[in-house]
N, C-alpha and C positions, 0 to 999 in steps of 0.2 A: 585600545578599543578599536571597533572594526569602522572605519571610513565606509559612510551609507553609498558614496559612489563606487566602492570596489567589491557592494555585498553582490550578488549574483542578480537580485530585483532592485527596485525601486521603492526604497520607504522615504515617507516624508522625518524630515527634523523632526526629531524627540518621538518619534510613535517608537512601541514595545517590537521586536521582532518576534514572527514566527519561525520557529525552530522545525525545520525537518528531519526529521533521523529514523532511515532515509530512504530516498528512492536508489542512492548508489551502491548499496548494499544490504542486508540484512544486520543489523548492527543490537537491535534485541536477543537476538539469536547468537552471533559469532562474537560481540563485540559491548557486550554490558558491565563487564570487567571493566573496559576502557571509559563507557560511558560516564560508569559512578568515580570514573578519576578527573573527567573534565569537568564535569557539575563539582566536583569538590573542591577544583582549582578556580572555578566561575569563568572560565574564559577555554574556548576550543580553537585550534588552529588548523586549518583544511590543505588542499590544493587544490586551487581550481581548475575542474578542465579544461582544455580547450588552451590554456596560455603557460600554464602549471605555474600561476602566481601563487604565493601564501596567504590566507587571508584570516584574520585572527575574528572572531567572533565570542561578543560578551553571553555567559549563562543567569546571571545576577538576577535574580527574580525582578528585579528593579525594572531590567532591561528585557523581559523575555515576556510577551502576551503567552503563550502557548507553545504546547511542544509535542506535533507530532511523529508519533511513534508508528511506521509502518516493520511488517513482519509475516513471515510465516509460522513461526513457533515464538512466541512469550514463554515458554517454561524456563528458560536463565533468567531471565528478568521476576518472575515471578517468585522467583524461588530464590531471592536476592533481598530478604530483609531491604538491608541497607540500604540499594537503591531503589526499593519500593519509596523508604522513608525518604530519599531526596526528590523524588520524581512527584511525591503526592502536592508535596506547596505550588506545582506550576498545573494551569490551565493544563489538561492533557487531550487527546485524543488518538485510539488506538486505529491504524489499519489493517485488520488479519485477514492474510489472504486464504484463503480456503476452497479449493479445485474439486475438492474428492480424488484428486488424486497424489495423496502424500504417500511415501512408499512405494511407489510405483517405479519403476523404468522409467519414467519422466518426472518424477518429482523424488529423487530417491533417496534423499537425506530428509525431506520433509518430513512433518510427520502426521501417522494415520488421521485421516478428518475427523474421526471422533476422537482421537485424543486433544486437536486443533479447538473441538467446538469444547470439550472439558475447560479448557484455558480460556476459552470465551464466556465461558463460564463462572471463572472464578476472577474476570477482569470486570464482569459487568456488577459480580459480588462486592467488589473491591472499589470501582470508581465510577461506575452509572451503563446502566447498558446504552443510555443515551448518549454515550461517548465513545460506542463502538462501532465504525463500520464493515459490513463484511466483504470483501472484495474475493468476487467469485471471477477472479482475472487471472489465465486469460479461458474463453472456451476455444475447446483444445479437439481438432479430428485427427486420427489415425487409423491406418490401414493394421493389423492386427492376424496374421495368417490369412491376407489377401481380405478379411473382414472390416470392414468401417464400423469404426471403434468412436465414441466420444465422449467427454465428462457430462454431456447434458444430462444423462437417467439419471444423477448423483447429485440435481440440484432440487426433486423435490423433495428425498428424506433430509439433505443441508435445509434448506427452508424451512421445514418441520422445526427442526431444534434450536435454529436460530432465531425464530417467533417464540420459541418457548422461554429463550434466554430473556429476553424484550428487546433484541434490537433488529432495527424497522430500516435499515439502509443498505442496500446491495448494490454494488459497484460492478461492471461487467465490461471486459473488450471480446474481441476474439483475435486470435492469436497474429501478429505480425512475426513474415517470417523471414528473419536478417537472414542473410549468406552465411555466416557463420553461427547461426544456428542452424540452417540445412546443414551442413556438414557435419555439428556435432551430433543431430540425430541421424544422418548416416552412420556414421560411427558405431552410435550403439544398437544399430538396426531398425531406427524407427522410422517406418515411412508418416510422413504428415504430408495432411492432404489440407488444400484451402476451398469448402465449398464454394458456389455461386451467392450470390448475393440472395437471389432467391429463398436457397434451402436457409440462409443465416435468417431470413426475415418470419421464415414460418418457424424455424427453432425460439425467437424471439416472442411472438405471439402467445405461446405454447408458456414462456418463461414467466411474462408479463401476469397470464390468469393465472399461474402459481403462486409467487407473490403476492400478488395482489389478494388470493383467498388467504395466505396469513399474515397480512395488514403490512407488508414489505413491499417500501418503493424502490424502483430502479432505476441505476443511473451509467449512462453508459459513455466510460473514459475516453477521452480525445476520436470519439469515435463519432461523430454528428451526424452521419447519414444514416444513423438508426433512431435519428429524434422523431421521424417520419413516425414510428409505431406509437400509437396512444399507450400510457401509460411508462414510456421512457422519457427519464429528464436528460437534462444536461448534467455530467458530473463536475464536481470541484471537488476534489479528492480533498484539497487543503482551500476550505470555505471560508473565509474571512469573514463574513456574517453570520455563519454556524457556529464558528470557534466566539466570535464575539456575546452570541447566545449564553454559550456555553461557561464565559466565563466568571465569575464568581460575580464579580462587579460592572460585567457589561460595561467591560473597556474595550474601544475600537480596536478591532485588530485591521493592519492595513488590506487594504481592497483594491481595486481593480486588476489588471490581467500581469500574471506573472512571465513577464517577455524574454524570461531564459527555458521557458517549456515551449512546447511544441503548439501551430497555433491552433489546431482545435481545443488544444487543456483546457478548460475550463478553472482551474486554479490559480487562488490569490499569490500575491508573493510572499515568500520564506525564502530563509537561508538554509540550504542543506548541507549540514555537517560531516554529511560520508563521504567515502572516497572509492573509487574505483580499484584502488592500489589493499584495501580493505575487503580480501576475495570473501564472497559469500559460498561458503561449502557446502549447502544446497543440490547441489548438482541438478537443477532445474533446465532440463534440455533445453528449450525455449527460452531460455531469459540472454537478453543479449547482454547484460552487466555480466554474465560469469563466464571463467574460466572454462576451456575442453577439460571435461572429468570424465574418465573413463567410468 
């Protein structure tokens, strides 16, 4: 079993762990196959960054508050009986990210947004739409035949159907852009541009009275100098107080600041089970977890 001093956070003696799976990969997507092999063995074993220690981690419903599930496509997952039926006994909570741009040159293995919000769909049919957040991350500018291109026109029909599905929670950064992701979208010719802080605060305005008309709050990730705009929260992507809501029995799930993220995160601590070395085939020009994909 996993020594509480070598998990990645800080839980107290005997508290249930949160399960992240994950923010190192897309693991719904590329890696569900794997998943329903660890839940069947009740125990996963990682490598942790940064040291490349092993670290074994209990699944045992005993031992697991909650397990959330981040992604860009749920359709392997969803379409997986079997680990439907092992996933349903644990507190869950899904995160789908959804851009408007899946297919694209920049999200090129993802898939189209309406097929993304279809799966949002039959996940909110399946386990509460109040256990789904939609993370419209990141917003994305590009130059486009010398044109300024960006996902924002694609966030009021996404708002439209994700108010129709019933969930009320929208996640948002704008794009952080590593060195090696400028090179990967030179690569495939995509200039990306990072506006002024300015033009991000009047797109933001714009976002907020969207929302807001179909009853969707906004929360915006590790990003706090957009808390200034009325109607953006603070995110906790992985909420300890939300998941404890959420969970059948209103058992504490551990809280305060998870001090292996970054420090504006707003997120509780979990243990995240994916690995870097678990490539997300995605081909998401922007995402610094992946590999150069032509």
């Amino acid at each position: 079993m996993m020594s509480m001093k070598t998990s990645s956070s800080t839980f107290s003696e005997g508290s249930k762990l949160v399960i992240s799976a994950s923010r190192r990969t897309d693991i719904p997507r590329w890696y569900s196959d794997w998943l329903l092999e660890q839940l069947d063995c009740g125990e996963v074993t990682y490598t942790r960054p940064g040291d490349g220690s092993k670290v074994s981690v209990p699944l045992h419903l005993d031992k697991v508050h909650s397990i959330v599930l981040w992604s860009k496509d749920f359709s392997r997952l969803l379409s997986n009986s079997e680990l439907v039926t092992r996933l349903e006994v644990y507190n869950l909570y899904f995160l789908l990210t959804i851009t408007g741009l899946g297919g694209s040159i920049i999200e090129p293995r993802a898939p189209h947004p309406f097929q993304a919000l279809q799966q949002m769909g039959h996940l909110a049919d399946m386990f509460g739409a109040e256990r789904i957040n939609w993370r419209f991350d990141p917003i994305i500018y590009w130059h486009d035949d010398g044109k300024g291109c960006n996902n924002l026109a694609l966030f009021p029909a996404l708002a439209e159907k994700v108010a129709q599905i019933g969930v009320k929670r929208c996640t948002f950064s704008f794009a952080a852009w590593y060195k090696k992701c400028q090179r990967r979208a030179e690569k495939s010719g995509i200039e990306f541009i990072d506006p002024n802080d300015e033009q991000k605060l009047e797109s933001l305005y714009s976002l907020v009275e969207i929302a807001s008309s179909y009853g969707i709050s906004l929360f915006s990730c590790a990003q706090d100098q957009w808390l200034k705009v009325p109607g953006v929260k603070r995110s906790s992507c992985i909420d300890g107080a939300f998941l404890t809501e959420l969970h059948p029995q209103h058992v504490p799930a551990p809280g305060g600041k998870d001090k292996s993220q970054r420090k504006q995160c707003g997120c509780t601590p979990s243990v995240d089970i994916g690995s870097y070395a678990q490539t997300c085939w995605s081909g998401c020009r922007y995402c610094y977890a992946n590999p150069s994909l032509a």
